[in-house]
N, C-alpha and C positions, 0 to 999 in steps of 0.2 A: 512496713508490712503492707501488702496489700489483702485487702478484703473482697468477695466477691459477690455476688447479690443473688440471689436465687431465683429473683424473678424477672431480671432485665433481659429487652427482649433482643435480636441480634438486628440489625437495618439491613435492608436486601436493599439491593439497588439493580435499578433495570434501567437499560439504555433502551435504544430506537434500534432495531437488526437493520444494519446496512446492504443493502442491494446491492449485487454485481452492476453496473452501468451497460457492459457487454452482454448479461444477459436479458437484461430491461431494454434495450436498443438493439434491432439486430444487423442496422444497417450498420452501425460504426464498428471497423475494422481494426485488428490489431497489425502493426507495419511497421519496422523497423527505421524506413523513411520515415516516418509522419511522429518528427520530434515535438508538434503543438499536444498531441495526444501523447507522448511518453512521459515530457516533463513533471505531467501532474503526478507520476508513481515514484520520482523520486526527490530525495529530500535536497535541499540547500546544501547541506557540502556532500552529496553526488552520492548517496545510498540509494539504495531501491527502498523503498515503504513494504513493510510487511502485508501479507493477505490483510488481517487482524484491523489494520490501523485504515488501508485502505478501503473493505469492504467487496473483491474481489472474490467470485468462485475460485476454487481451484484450481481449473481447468483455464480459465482466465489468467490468471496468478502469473502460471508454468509457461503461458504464452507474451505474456509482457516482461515476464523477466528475460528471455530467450532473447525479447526484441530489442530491448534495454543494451544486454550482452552483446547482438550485433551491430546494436548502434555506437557502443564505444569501440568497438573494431575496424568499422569504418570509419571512425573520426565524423561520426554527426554528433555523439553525446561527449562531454567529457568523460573520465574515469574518475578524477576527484578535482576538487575547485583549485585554481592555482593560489596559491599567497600565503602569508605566513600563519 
């Protein structure tokens, strides 16, 4: 059985709010070429990173995932890692 306590209290926990980068910088550009700046949105076997994890506006988000998209169309990004 478990018992409950009446007076234990719950632990909130707060993080640090992550900043857009794009919107904190406005000279760096989003560009479907400029695979130094894409890599960092997606993971090791070839996901895009969620807004959430990345810290990404929205409106940033919808623009690097788009660039992301073209860039494996054009054969600068992979689609997913080869190997077993």
């Amino acid at each position: 059985m478990v018992t409950k306590r009446k007076n234990q209290k719950k632990k909130t926990f707060y993080s640090k709010r992550k900043i857009c980068r794009f919107c904190a910088n406005k000279e760096q550009t989003i560009s479907y070429k400029d695979y130094s700046t894409l890599r960092h949105f997606v993971s090791e076997r070839g996901k895009i990173i969620p807004r959430r994890i990345s810290g990404n506006c929205a409106k940033h988000q919808r623009e690097i995932t788009r660039a992301i998209k073209r860039a494996r169309v054009m054969a600068i990004m992979p689609f997913t890692v080869s190997g077993a």
